[in-house]
MARNULUM-357352 format. One record per residue: x, y, z of N, C-alpha, C in turn; residue in three letters. Coordinates in steps of 0.05 Angstrom, whole numbers, plus 5000, padded with zeros to 4 digits. Layout:
XYZXYZXYZALA/...
This chain:
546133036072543533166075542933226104UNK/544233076121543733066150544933296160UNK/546233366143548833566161547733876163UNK/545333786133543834116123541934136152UNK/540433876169539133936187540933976213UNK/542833926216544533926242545134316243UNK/546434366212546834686208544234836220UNK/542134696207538734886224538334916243UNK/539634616249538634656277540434866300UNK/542434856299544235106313543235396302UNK/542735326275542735776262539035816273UNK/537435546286534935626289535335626331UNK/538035536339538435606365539035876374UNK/541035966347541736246348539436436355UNK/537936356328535936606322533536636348UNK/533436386369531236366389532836566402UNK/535736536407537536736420536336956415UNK/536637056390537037366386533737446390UNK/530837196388529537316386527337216395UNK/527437146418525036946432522636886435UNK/521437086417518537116406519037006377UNK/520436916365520836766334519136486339UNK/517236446331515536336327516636046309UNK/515936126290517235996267520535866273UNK/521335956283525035876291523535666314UNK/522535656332521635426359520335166350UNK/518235296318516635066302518434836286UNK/520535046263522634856268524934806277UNK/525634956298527034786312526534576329UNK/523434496335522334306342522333996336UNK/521934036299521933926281524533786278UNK/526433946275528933836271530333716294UNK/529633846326531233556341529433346343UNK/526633326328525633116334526832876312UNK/527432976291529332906271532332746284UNK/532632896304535432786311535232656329UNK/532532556334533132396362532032566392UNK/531132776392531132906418529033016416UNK/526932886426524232896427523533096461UNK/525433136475525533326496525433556487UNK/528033616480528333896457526234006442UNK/524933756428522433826408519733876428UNK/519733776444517833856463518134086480UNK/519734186480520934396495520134646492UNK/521034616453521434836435517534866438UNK/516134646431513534636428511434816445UNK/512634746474512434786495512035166496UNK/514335276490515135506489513135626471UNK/512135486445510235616433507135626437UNK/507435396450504035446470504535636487UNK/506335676507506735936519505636196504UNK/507536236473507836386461505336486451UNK/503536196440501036326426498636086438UNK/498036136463496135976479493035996465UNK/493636196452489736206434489935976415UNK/492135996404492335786377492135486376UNK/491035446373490935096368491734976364UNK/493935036342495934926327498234916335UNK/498435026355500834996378499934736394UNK/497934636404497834436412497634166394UNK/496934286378496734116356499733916345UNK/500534116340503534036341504533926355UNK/505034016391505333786409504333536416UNK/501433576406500533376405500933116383UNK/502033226361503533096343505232956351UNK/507633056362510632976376509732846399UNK/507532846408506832616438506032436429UNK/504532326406503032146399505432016375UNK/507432096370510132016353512431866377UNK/512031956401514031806416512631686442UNK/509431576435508531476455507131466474UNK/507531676480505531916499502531966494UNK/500731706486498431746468496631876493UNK/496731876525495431986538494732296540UNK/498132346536498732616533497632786502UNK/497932636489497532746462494632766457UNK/493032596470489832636473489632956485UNK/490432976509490633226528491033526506UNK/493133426490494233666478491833686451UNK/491533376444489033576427486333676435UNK/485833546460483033756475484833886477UNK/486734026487486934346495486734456471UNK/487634306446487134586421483834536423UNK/482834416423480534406407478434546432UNK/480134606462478534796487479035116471UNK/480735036453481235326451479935406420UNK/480035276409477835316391477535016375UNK/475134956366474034746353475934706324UNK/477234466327478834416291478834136274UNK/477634146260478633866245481233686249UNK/482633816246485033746260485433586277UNK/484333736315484933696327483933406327UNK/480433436319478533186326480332976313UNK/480933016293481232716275484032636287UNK/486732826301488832716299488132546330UNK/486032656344484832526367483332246368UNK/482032276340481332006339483031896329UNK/484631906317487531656298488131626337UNK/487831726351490031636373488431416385UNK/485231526385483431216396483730976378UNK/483931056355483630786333486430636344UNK/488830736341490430566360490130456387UNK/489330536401487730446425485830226424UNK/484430206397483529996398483229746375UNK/486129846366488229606353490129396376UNK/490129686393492429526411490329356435UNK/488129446440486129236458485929006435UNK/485329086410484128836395486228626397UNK/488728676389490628456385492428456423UNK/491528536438491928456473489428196475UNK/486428286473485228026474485727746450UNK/486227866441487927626418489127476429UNK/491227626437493327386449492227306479UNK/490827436492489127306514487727026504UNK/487127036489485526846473487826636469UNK/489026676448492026536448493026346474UNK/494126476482494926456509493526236519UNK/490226266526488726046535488125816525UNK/488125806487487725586481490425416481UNK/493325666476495425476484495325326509UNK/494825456536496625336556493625216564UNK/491325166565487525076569487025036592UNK/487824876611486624886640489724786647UNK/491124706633494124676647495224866674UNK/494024856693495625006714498425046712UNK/500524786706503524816724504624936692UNK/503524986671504025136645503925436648UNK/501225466659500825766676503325876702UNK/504025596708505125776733508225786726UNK/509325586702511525606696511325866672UNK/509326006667510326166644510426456666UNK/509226436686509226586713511626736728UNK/513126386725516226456738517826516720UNK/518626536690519926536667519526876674UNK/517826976682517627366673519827446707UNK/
């Protein structure tokens, strides 16, 4: 089945060849090296289509997808204000907020283990300073 996306992904390199306004060929070919691992490529291709259609939203939208899939939750905030500077979307807001709600999963369970942390090691200084030198 893998091999059907490896074939796309070259006949959707071709066709950017023959036709570099192909829209649709950059969307998935986006798609599919993010599939394979190459989240550069997919940002690339992405890239090229905000170029391509800077009114649309959904071009950022999309990048903003693929930033917030490999990490980039700073960036992927960015990309969905820019769709949503460019016009107001459901979309954009909500895939913007799924990015805070992680943001503040990942504070909730950081003070957690802050918490943790203190009732393990409690006023023990040389516990503190040996878990200090261990990093």
């Amino acid at each position: 089945c893998l091999d059907m996306f490896r074939d796309a992904l070259e006949d959707l390199g071709v066709a950017v060849k023959l036709d570099s306004e192909f829209v649709d060929a950059y969307l998935v070919r986006g798609k599919c090296s993010y599939i394979f691992g190459d989240p550069n490529d997919a940002f690339n291709c992405y890239q090229q289509l905000i170029m391509m259609r800077r009114e649309d939203p959904a071009m950022y939208i999309h990048a903003g997808n693929l930033l917030m899939s490999t990490g980039a939750t700073g960036d992927a905030i960015k990309a969905f204000e820019s769709a949503n500077d460019v016009k107001k979307t459901d979309v954009a807001f909500y895939q913007q907020a799924k990015v805070c709600d992680i943001f503040i999963v990942v504070l909730r369970d950081g003070r957690q283990f802050i918490r943790s942390y203190q009732e393990h090691c409690g006023g023990d200084e040389s516990a503190k300073q040996s878990n200090t030198r261990k990093r």
